[in-house]
C-alpha positions in Angstrom: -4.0 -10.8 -19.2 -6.5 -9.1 -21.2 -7.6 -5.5 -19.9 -11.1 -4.4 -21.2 -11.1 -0.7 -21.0 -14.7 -0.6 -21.4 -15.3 -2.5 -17.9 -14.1 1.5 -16.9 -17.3 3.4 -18.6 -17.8 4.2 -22.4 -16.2 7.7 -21.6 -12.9 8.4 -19.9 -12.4 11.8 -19.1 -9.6 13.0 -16.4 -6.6 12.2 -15.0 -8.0 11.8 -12.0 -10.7 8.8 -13.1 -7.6 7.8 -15.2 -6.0 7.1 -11.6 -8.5 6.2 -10.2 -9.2 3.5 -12.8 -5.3 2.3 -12.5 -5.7 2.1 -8.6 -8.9 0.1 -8.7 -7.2 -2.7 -11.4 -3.7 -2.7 -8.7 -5.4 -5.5 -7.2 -5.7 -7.6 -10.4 -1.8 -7.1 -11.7 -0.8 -8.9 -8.3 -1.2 -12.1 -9.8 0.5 -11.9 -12.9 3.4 -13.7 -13.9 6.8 -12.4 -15.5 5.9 -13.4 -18.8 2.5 -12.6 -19.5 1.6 -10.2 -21.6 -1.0 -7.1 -21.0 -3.5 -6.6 -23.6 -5.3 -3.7 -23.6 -8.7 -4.1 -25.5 -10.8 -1.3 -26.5 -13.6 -2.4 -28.0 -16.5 -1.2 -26.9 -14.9 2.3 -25.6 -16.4 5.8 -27.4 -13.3 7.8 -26.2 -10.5 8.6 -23.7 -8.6 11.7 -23.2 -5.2 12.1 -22.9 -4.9 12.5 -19.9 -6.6 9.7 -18.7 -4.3 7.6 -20.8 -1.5 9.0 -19.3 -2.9 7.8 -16.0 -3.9 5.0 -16.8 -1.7 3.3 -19.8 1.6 5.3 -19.4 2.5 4.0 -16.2 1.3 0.0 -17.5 3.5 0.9 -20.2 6.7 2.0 -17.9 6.3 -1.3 -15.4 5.3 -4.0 -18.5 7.5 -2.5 -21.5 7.5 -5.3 -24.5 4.8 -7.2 -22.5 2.3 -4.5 -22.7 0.5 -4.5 -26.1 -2.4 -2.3 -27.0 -4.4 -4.4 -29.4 -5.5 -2.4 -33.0 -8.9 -0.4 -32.7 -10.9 0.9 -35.8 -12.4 3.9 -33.6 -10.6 7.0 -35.2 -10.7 8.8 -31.3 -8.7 5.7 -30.0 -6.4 5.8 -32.2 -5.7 9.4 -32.6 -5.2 10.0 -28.6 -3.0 6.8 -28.9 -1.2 9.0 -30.9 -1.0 12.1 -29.0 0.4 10.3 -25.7 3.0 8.8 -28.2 4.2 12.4 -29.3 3.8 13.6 -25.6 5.8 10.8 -24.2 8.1 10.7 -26.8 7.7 6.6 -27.3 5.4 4.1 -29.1 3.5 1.7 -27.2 3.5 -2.0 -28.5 0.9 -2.8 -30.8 -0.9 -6.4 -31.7 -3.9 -7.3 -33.7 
């Protein structure tokens, strides 16, 4: 399954929205089957900040492990709070291009 970040607004401030945002896709991970993979796409997303990622892709993280991939991004804001909830977390999420 491919997640599109930017169906969640250009902007993602909070770790409340970053909840909220989790708790609105709950619905569409019942369906998924024990091999699928979770894409995260985010193309078309300005920014996020930490600690909606930590709401939001942490916990996708903890439940999917190898099956949940972030795909690359050339946005140098992506990428560098990718990299902060890395050293926060202590762990790397899976990467694809």
């Amino acid at each position: 399954m491919k997640i599109e970040i930017k169906k969640f607004g250009s902007l993602l401030t909070s770790r409340q929205l970053g909840k909220e945002a989790l708790a609105a896709f709950e619905p569409s991970l019942r369906n998924i089957s024990e091999n699928e993979e979770e894409l995260i796409d985010f193309e078309g997303t300005m920014t996020f900040s930490p600690s909606w990622g930590d709401e939001f892709l942490t916990p996708l993280a903890k439940r999917y492990g190898e099956r949940f991939k972030l795909m690359d991004s050339d946005n140098s804001s992506v990428i560098a709070i990718i990299e902060t909830l890395e050293e926060a977390n202590n762990f790397k999420f899976n990467r694809v291009k």
